[in-house]
C-alpha positions as CSV (number, residue, x, y, z in Angstrom):
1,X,0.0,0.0,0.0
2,X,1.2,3.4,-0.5
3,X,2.5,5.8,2.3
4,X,1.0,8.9,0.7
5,X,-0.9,11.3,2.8
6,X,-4.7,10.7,3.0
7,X,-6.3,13.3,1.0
8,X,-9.7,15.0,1.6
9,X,-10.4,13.1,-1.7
10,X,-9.7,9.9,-0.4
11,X,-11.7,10.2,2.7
12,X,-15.1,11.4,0.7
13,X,-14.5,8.6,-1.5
14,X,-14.1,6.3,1.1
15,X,-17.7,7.7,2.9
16,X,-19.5,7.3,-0.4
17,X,-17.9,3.7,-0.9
18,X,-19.4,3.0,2.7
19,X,-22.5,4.9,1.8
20,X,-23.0,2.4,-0.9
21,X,-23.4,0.0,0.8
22,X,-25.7,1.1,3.4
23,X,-22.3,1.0,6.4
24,X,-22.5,3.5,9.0
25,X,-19.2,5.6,8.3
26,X,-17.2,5.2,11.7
27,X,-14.3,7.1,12.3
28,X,-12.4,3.6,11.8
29,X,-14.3,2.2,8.9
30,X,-13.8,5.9,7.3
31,X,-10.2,5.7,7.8
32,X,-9.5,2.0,6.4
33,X,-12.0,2.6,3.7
34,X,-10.0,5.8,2.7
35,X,-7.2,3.8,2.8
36,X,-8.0,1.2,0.4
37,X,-10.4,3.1,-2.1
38,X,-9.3,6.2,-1.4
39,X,-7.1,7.0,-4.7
40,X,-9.7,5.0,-6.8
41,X,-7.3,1.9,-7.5
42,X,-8.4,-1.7,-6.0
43,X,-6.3,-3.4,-3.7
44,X,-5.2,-6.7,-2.3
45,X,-4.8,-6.7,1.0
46,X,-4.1,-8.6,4.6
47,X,-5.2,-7.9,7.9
48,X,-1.9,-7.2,8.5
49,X,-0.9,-4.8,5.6
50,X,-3.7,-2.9,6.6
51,X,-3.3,-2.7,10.1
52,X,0.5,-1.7,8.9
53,X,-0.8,1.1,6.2
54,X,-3.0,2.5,9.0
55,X,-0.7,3.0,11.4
56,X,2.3,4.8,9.1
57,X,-1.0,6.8,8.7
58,X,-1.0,7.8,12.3
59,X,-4.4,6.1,12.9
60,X,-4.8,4.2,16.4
61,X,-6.4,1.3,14.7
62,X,-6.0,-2.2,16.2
63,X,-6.0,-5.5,14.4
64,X,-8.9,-6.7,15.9
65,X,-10.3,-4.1,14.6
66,X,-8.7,-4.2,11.4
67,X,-10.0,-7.9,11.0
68,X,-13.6,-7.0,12.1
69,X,-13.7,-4.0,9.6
70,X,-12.7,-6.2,6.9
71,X,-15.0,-8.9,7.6
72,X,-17.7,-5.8,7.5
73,X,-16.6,-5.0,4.4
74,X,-17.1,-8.7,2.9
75,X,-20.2,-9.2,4.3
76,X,-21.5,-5.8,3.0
77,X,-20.3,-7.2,-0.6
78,X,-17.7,-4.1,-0.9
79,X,-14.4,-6.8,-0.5
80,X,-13.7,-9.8,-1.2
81,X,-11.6,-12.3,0.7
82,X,-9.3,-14.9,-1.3
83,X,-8.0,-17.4,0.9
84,X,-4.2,-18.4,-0.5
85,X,-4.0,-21.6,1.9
86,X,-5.4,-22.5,4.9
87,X,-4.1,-19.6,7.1
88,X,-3.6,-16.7,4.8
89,X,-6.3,-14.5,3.2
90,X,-6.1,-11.5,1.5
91,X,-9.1,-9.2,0.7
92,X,-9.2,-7.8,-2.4
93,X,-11.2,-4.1,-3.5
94,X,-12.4,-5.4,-6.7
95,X,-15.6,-7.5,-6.5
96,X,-16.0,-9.2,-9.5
97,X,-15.5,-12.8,-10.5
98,X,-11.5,-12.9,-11.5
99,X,-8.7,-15.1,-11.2
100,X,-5.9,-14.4,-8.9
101,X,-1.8,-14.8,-9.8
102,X,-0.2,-15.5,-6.0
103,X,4.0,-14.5,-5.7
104,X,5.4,-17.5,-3.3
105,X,8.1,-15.1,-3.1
106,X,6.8,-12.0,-2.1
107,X,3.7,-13.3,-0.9
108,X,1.5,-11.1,-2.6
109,X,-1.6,-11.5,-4.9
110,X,-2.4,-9.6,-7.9
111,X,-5.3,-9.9,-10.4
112,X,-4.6,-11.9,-13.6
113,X,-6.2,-11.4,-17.0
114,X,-9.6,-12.8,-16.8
115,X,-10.0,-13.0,-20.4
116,X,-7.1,-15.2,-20.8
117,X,-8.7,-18.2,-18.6
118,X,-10.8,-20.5,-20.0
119,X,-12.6,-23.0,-17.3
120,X,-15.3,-24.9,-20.0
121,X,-17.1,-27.6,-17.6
122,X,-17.9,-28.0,-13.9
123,X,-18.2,-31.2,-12.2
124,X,-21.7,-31.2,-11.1
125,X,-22.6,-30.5,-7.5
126,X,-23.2,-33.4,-4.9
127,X,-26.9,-34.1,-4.4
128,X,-28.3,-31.4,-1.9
129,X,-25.4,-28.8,-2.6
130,X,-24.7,-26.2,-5.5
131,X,-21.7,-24.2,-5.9
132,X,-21.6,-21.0,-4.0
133,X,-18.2,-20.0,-6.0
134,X,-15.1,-21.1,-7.9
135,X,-11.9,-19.3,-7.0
136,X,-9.0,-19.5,-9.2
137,X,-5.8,-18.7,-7.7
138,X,-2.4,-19.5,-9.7
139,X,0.4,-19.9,-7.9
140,X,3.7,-18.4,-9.2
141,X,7.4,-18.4,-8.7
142,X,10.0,-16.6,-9.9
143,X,12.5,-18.4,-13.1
144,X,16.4,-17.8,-12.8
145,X,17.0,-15.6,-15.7
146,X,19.8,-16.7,-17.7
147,X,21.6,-15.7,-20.7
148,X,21.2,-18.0,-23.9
């Protein structure tokens, strides 16, 4: 996330991104919302990034809270959260259905071109279930460069 200064742009863009989705705009949900929307561009982020970003900000936010917010945010349909494995999930700005490139190096995930994944047939669901969602997530680390 970027260290910039919050702008008064950022913040009423962050209150209208609440305001869309009926959230009341507390002075900790403003201030993480500004945070990720703020500058218009999406985001994938952890708890922990967040908690981080907000901080350098000079915001007194706690991870709890940080974790709570974001679980707001998902339930309210403004995030989404990707789980990478088991015990890491990031939570990414940009709603839509799109497929997900994960660094092992660096540990971060950006988006990858939708348009270039083709899924043609799912297996059907078992008898009394149906498929909430199908999240793609390709896993990627770095090739040794070297010279031919």
């Amino acid at each position: 996330m970027s260290d910039r200064r919050q702008t008064q742009d950022d913040i009423t863009r962050g209150t209208d991104w609440l305001a869309g989705a009926g959230l009341r705009p507390t002075r900790q949900r403003v201030t993480l919302a500004a945070l990720l929307v703020g500058d218009g561009e999406n985001r994938h982020v952890t708890a922990e990034s967040l908690h981080a970003a907000a901080q350098r900000s000079g915001t007194g936010v706690s991870l709890a809270t940080v974790y709570n917010t974001l679980r707001a945010f998902c339930d309210a349909g403004l995030m989404q959260e990707v789980t990478v494995d088991g015990s890491k999930s990031y939570f990414d700005t940009r709603t839509d259905d799109h497929p997900h490139f994960y660094w092992e190096d660096t540990a971060t995930l950006t988006d990858a071109p939708s348009g270039e994944l083709q899924i043609t047939r799912l297996p059907r669901a078992p008898e009394g279930a149906e498929i909430a969602s199908v999240d793609v997530v390709i896993r990627l680390r770095r090739t040794s460069s070297r010279p031919d």
